[in-house]
C-alpha positions, 0 to 999 in steps of 0.5 A: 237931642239935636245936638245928637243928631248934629254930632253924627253929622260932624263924624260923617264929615270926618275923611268925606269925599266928593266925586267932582274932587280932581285929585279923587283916584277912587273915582270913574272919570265921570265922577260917579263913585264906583263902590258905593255899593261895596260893603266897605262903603255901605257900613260906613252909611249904616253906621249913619243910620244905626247911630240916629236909631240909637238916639231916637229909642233914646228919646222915646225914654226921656222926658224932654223940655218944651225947648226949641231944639228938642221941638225941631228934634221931635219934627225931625226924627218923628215928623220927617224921618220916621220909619224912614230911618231904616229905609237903606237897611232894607234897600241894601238887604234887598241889593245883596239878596239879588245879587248873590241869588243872580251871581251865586244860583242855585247853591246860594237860593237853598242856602237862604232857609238856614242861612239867612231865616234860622240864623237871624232867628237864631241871633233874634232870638237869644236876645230875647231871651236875655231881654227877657232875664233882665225884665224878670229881674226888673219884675216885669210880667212876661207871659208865656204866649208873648214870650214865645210870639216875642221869639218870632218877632211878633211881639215884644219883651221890651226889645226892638222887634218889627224890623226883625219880622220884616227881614225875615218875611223878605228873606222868605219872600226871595226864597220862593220868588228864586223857586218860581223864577230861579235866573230869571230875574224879571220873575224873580221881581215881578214875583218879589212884588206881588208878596211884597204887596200881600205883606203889605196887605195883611200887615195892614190889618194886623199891625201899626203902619210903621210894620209895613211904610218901608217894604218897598225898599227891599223890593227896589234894592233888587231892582237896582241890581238888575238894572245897576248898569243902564242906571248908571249908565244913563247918569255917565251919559248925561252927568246932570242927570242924577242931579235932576233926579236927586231935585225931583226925588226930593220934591216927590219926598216932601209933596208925600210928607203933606199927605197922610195915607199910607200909600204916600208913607210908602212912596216918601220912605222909598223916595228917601232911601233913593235919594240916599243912594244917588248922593252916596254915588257923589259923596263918599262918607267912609271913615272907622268909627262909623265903618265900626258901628255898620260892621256891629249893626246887629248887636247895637240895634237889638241890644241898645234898649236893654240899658235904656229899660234898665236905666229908665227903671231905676228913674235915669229917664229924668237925667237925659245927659247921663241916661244918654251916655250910660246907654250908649257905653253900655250898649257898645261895651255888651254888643262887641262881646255878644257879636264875638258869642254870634260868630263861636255859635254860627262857626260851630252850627252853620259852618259844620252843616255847610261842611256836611252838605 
């Protein structure tokens, strides 16, 4: 599986770039890259993400050898990156919620129920419905309590489920901070922190950790917006700054890995994904092929472990190589075709209502 993780590390070295680069047009005088923030951009670093996603539910199928490789792959994947391989999704969700919340008003805010909520729920959940077809066709016993509890995200059918639940709570949770607060962006945070804290709090007691490590991602994302400029700002200013703050960063991530209550979890994950952010402010990965997998994010995440629990049914598990490849092809050959379903469905529903209104 390290190889795996080796070779997305190759693609991400395919057209990179750096900020210190004479010859780089792309970038401000001060060498800071000024899209890193940009959709084009940030595709680029989900594809990093969803791809090491992707070989991590692989490897939670597969019985792997006691080799070294396979033991640093473990330490990697569930020793230290952990959760923490989402920790950009939720910090670019919180990022763009903040932003088009602040820049769009009022318009957008009473968009955020049926635009945002019901159309991820929506996307969620004829998924489940497939990942429920096949599990019956496999002979899998699904009853109806966790069927319709596996509709919200609450429960499982064999899909992945817990990230889903976590947007969608902070989708709601912004929805109601802009009520409260609606351009006040100090209200809008302070208000966002607070249920974010209560989520925290009740997740605790409800589910497993990995539910709940990262919520201060999304939280940090808005708090990026709402000071991106004196950020950046005080890096233009004083250049080794974000070289310190990257030092320091790293420092607070593996002094938190040492430490097991949940609290330090939340703190490494959320170092992490600023550590992330400040690199990709020096280091441009943007090239197609992860660019691709960023744009089908949805659809490669939701749908990856439907070939995985049909491969492990007819016993593929015991074949990594072939298990590995199988799932991968059949997970890029079905996500295409179901993103393509998604946008006929969402032309015909959202964009109709919007017209109407």
């Amino acid at each position: 599986m390290i190889i795996c993780v080796i070779l997305i590390g190759l693609i991400c070295l395919y057209q990179i770039r750096f900020a210190c680069s004479e010859n780089n047009k792309t970038v401000l005088s001060d060498g800071i890259y000024n899209d890193y923030l940009s959709i084009d951009k940030t595709n680029s670093v989900k594809g990093i993400f969803v791809l090491l996603i992707f070989f991590s539910h692989c490897s939670a199928y597969l019985n792997l050898s006691d080799h070294i490789l396979n033991k640093l792959y473990d330490w990697f994947n569930y020793g230290y990156l952990g959760q923490g391989i989402v920790a950009v999704f939720l910090f670019y969700s919180g990022y763009a919620m903040m932003l088009s919340g602040m820049e769009k008003g009022s318009s957008y805010v009473k968009s955020i129920p049926a635009k945002r909520v019901l159309k991820v729920l929506l996307h969620f959940d004829i998924a489940v419905c497939i990942f429920s077809i096949v599990q019956i066709l496999l002979g899998k016993d699904i009853t109806i309590g966790r069927f319709l509890l596996s509709l919200v995200g609450w429960s499982s059918v064999g899909n992945s489920n817990w990230y889903i639940f976590a947007i969608l709570i902070f989708y709601l949770i912004t929805y109601f901070a802009f009520l409260i607060g609606t351009d006040n962006k100090h209200i809008v945070l302070l208000t966002v922190f607070i249920l974010t804290a209560v989520f925290v709090a009740l997740m605790s007691i409800a589910k497993e950790s990995y539910w709940y490590d990262t919520a201060l991602l999304y939280p940090l994302g808005m708090v990026w917006y709402s000071y991106r400029d004196k950020i950046e700002s005080l890096f233009k200013k004083k250049k080794w700054l974000i070289y310190v703050a990257v030092a320091v960063l790293i420092c607070v991530n593996l002094a938190s890995l040492l430490l097991e209550y949940f609290i330090f979890k939340m703190i490494q994950y959320a170092s992490l994904g600023l550590i992330i952010i400040l690199l990709t402010m020096k280091v441009q990965i943007h090239n197609k092929i992860l660019g691709f997998f960023g744009r089908h994010l949805f659809s490669i995440y939701i749908l990856q472990r439907l070939p995985m629990n049909v491969l492990s049914y007819f016993g593929l598990d015991s074949k990594p190589i072939i298990f590995i490849a199988l799932s991968f092809l059949v997970t890029i050959a079905v996500a295409i075709p179901f993103d393509m379903l998604l946008n006929k469905i969402d032309s015909c529903i959202f964009s109709r209502k919007s017209k109407s209104n």
